[in-house]
SEMARNU-821688 format. One record per residue (C-alpha): y, z, x; residue number from 1. Coordinates in pm, 1 decimal. Each point is the difference from the previous one (the first is absolute). Example, Ala and Ser with C-alpha at 12.3 -4.5 7.8 and 13.67 -1.06 7.14 Angstrom:
# SEMARNU-821688
KELUM         v         w         u  num
KELUM    -450.0     780.0    1230.0    1
KELUM     344.0     -66.0     137.0    2
This chain:
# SEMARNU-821688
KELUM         v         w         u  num
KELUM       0.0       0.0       0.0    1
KELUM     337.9    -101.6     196.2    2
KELUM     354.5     121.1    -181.2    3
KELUM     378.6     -66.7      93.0    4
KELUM     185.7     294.7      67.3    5
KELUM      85.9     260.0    -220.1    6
KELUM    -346.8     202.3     -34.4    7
KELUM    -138.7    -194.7    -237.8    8
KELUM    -352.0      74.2     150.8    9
KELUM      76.4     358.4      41.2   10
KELUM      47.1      20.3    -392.9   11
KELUM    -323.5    -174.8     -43.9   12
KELUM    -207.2     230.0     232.3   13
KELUM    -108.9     218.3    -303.1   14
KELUM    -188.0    -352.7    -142.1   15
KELUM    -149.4     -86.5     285.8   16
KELUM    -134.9     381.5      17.0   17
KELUM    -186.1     -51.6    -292.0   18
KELUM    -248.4    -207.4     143.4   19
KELUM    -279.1     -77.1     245.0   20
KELUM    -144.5    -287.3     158.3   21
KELUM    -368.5    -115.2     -93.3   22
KELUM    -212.6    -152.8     224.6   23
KELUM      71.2    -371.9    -114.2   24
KELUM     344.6      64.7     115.0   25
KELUM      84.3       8.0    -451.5   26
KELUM     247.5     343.7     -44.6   27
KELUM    -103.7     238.0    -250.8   28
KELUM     180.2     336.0    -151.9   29
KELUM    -126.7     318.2     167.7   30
KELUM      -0.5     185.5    -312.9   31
KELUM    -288.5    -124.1    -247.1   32
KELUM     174.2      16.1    -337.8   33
KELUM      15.1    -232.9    -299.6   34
KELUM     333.3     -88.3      63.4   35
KELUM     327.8     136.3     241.2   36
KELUM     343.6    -106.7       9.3   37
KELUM     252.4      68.8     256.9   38
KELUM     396.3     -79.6      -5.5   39
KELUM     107.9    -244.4     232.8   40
KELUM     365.6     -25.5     149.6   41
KELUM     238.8    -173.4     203.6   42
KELUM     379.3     107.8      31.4   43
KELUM      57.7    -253.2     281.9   44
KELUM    -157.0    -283.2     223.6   45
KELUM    -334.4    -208.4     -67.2   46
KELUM    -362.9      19.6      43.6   47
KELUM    -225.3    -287.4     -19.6   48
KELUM    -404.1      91.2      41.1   49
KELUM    -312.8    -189.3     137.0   50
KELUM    -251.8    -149.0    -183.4   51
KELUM    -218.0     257.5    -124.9   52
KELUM    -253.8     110.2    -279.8   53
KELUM     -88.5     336.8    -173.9   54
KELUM    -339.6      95.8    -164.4   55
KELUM     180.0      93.5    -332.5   56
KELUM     240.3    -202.9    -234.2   57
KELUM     411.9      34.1      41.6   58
KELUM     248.3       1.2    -228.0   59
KELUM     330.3     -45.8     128.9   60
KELUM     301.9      78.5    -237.6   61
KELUM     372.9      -4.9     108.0   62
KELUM     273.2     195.5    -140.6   63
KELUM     303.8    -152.3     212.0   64
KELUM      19.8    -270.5     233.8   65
KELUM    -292.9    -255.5      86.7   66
KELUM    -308.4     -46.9     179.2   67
KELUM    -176.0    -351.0      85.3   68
KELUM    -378.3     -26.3      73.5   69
KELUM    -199.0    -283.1     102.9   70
KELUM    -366.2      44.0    -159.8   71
KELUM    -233.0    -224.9    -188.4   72
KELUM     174.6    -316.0     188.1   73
KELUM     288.1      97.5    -203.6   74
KELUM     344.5     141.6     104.4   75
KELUM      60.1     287.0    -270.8   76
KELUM     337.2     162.4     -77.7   77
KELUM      13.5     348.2    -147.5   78
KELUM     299.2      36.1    -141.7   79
KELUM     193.5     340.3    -178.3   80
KELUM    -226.7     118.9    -278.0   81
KELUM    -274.6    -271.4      84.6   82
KELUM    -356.7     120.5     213.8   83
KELUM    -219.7    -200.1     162.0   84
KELUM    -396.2       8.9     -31.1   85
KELUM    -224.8     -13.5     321.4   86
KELUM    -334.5       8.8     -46.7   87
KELUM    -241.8     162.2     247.3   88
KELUM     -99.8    -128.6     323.3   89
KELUM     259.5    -271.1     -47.2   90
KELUM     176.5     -84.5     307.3   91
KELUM     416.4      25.7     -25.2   92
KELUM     296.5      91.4     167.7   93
KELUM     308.3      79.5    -135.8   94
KELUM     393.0     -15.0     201.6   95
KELUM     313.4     184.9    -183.2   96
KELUM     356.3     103.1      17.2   97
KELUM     186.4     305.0     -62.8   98
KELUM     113.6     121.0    -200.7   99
KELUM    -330.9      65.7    -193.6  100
KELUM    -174.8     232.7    -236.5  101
KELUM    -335.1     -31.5    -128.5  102
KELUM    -346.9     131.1     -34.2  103
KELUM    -378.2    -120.9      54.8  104
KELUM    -297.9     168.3    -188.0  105
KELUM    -308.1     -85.4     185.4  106
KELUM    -334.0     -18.4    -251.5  107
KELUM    -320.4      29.8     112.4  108
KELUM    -230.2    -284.5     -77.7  109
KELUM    -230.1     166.8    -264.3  110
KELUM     289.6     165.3    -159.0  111
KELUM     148.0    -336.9    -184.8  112
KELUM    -279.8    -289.2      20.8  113
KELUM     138.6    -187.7    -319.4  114
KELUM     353.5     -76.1     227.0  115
KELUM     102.7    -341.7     100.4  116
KELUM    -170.6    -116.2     324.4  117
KELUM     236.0    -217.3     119.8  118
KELUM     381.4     152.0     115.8  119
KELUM     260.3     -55.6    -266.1  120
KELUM     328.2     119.2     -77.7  121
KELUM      33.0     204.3    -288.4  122
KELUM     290.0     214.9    -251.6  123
KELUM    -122.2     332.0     -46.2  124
KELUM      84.1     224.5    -333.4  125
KELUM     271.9     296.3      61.8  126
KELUM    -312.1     224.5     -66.2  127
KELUM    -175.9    -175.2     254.8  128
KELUM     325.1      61.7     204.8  129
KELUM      10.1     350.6     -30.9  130
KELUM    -368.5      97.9      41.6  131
KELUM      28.3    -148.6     327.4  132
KELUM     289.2     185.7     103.3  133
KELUM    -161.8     306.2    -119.3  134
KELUM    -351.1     -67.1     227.9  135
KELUM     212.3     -55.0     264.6  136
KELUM     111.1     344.4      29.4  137
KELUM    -356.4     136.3     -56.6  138
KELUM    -221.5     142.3     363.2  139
KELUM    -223.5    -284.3     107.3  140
KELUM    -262.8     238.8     -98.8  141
KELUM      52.3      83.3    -314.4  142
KELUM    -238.1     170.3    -248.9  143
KELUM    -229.0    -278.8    -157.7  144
KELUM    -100.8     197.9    -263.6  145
KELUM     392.1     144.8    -122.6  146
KELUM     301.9    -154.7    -114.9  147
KELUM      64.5    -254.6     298.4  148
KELUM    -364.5    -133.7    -111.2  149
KELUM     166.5     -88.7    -371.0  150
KELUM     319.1    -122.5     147.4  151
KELUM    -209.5    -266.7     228.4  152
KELUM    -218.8     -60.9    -347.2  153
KELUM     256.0     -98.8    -133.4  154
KELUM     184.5    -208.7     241.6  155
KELUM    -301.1    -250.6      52.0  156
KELUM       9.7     -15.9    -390.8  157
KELUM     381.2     -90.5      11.6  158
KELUM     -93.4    -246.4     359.7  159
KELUM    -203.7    -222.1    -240.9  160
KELUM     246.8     -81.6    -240.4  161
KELUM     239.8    -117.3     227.7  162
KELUM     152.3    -322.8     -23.9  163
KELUM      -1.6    -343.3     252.5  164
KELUM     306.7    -101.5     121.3  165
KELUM      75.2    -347.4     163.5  166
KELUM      80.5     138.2     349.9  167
KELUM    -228.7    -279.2     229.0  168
KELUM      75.6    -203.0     220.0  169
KELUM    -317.6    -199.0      97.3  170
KELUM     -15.6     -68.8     372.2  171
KELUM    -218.5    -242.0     183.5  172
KELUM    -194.0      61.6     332.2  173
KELUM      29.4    -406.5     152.3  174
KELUM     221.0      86.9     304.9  175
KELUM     261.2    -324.0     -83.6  176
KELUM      35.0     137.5    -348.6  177
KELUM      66.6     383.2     134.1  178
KELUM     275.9    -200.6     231.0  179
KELUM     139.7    -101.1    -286.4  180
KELUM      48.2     335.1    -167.0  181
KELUM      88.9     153.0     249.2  182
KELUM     305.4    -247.8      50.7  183
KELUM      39.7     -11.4    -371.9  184
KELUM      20.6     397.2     -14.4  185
KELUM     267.7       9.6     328.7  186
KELUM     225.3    -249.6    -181.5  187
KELUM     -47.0      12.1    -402.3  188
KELUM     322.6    -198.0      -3.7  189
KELUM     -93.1    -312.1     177.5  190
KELUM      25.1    -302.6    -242.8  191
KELUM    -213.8    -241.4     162.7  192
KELUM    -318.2    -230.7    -182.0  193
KELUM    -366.7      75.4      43.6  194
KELUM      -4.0    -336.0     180.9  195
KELUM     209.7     143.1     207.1  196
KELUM    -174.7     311.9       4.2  197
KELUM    -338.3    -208.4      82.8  198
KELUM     118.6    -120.1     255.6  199
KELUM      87.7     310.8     224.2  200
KELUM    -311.6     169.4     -60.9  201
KELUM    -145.7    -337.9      91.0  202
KELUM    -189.2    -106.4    -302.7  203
KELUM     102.2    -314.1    -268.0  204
KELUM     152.8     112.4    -320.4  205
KELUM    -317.0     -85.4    -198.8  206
KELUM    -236.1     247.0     182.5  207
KELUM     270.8     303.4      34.5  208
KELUM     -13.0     -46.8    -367.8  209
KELUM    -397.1      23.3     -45.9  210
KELUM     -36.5     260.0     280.1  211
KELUM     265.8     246.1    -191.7  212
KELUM    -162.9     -61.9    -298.7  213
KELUM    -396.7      46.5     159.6  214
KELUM     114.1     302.2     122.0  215
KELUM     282.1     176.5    -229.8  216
KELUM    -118.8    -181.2    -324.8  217
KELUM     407.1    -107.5      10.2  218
KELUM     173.9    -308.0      50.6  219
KELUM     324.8      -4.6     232.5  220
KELUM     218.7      27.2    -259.9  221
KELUM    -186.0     303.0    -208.2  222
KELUM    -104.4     176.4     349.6  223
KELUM     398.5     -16.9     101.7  224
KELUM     120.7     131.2    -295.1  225
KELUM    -232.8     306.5      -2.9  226
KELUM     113.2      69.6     362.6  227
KELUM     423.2      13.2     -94.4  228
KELUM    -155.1     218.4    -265.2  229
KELUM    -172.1     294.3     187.9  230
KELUM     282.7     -55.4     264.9  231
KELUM     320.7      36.9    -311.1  232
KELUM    -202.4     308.9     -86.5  233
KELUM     -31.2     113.4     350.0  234
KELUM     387.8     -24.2      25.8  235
KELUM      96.8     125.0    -289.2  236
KELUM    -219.1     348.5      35.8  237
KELUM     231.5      54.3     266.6  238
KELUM     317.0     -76.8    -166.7  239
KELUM      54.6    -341.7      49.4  240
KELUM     241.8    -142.2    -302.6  241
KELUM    -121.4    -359.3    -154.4  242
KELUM     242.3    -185.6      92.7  243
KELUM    -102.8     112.9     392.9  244
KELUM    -322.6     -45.5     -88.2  245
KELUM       2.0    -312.4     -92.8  246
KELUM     222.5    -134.2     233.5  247
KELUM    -261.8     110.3     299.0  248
KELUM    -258.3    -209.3    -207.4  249
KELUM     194.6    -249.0     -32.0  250
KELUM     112.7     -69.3    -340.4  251
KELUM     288.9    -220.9     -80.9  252
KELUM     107.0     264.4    -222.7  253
KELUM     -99.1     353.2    -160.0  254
KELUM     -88.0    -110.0    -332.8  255
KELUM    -272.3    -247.1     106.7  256
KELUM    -156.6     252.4     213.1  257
KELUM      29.6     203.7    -329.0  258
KELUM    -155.9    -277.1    -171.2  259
KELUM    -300.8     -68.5     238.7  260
KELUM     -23.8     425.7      11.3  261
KELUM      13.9      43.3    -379.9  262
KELUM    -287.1    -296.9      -7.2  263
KELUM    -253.7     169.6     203.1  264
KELUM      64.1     342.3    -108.4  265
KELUM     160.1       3.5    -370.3  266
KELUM     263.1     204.2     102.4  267
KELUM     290.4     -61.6     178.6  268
KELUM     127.6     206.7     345.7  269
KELUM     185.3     195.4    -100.2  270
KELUM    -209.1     115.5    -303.4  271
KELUM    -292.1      10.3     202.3  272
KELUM     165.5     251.7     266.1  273
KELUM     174.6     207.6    -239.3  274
KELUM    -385.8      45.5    -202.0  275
KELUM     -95.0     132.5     334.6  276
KELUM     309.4     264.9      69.8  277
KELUM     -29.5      74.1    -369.3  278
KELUM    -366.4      83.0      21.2  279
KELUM      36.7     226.6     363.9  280
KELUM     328.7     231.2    -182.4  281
């Protein structure tokens, strides 16, 4: 795990003391419970972790700021009031910015089988919300036969009713094509064709088009659009305005990034930030 400065991995120590390493290299808690939460904080600086695994499932939910993980060839965002599910033994890693405030319940295997098995991002209910904040104050050890028992019944009853939300960004694995996002990601704004895009990744239009879509189940266009989106969401956690926002991507103006934004999502910017601040007060 590498950080910037600012003790980001100093206020992460208590996570990474809640587990042990298994023989296969996969992380596991230390603590054999159902299900344990921590809180997880950053007032300053960044942290960005190596790929990695754990024996149980994760659940990821942020309160303020964002977090982006790569899992599942997908790039995930986890925006305010949004979690992300990671399934066991799937490999991840995760990179984030301060300021941030969140929590992860780890669950073991046997505890919730009827879960999703692939990651997704999902909207958890306010009692969902609140039960987790509650665990997370709880021993690691706690009584499996008291109240902390019910609370974690309870939880995995509210877990399975949460709902998907469309917070993927399908990446491929051919080396040209990961050229190509990575320039893509560097410089959202950069108006140029997929001809011309083709052709610096060194590739004719026609199979950049049929790789992207082999591997992301996207075409250019589609693929594109869904990247300005988890980027404008990325921004706008940490305070961006629209019109910034969508002059970084781009955009000849704010309302047609408002446009494509309210299109993909049903919602527009603002609205769909001010759901998310209304939600955390």
């Amino acid at each position: 795990m590498t950080s910037e400065p600012g003790g980001a991995a100093a206020s992460f120590a208590s996570l990474a003391s809640r587990f042990v390493i298994e023989a296969r290299g996969r992380w596991k808690t230390a603590v054999a419970r159902p299900a344990n939460a921590i809180g997880l904080s950053m007032a300053s600086g960044g942290i960005e972790s190596e790929p990695h695994a754990h024996r149980e499932s994760q659940l990821v939910y942020m309160v303020r700021g964002e977090m982006i993980c790569e899992a599942s060839s997908a790039l995930w965002i986890v925006p305010p009031q949004s979690a992300l599910w990671i399934p066991g033994s799937v490999t991840h890693r995760f990179r984030a910015r301060a300021p941030l405030e969140g929590y992860g319940v780890f669950l073991d295997p046997g505890a919730a089988p009827d879960l999703p098995r692939d990651c997704c991002a999902v909207s958890v209910t306010p009692l969902f919300r609140e039960l987790l904040l509650r665990l997370a104050t709880r021993p690691a050890l706690y009584d499996l036969e008291g109240p902390d028992a019910r609370l974690v019944s309870v939880l995995l009853d509210e877990l399975a009713a949460v709902s998907i939300e469309n917070h993927r960004l399908p990446m491929p694995t051919d080396p040209r094509l990961r050229r190509l996002v990575d320039a893509m990601t560097a410089d959202p704004a950069i108006g140029v064709t997929t001809r011309t895009w083709a052709k610096r990744i060194g590739v004719s239009e026609r199979t950049l088009n049929r790789l992207l879509v082999e591997e992301t189940g996207l075409s250019f266009g589609r693929w594109r659009q869904r990247l300005h989106i988890i980027l404008a969401i990325q921004k706008l956690s940490r305070g961006a305005t629209v019109q910034s926002v969508a002059l970084d991507l781009g955009y000849e103006s704010s309302s047609s990034f408002v446009t494509m934004f309210r299109k993909a999502l049903g919602t527009s910017p603002a609205r769909y930030m001010a759901g998310r601040l209304a939600a955390r007060a």
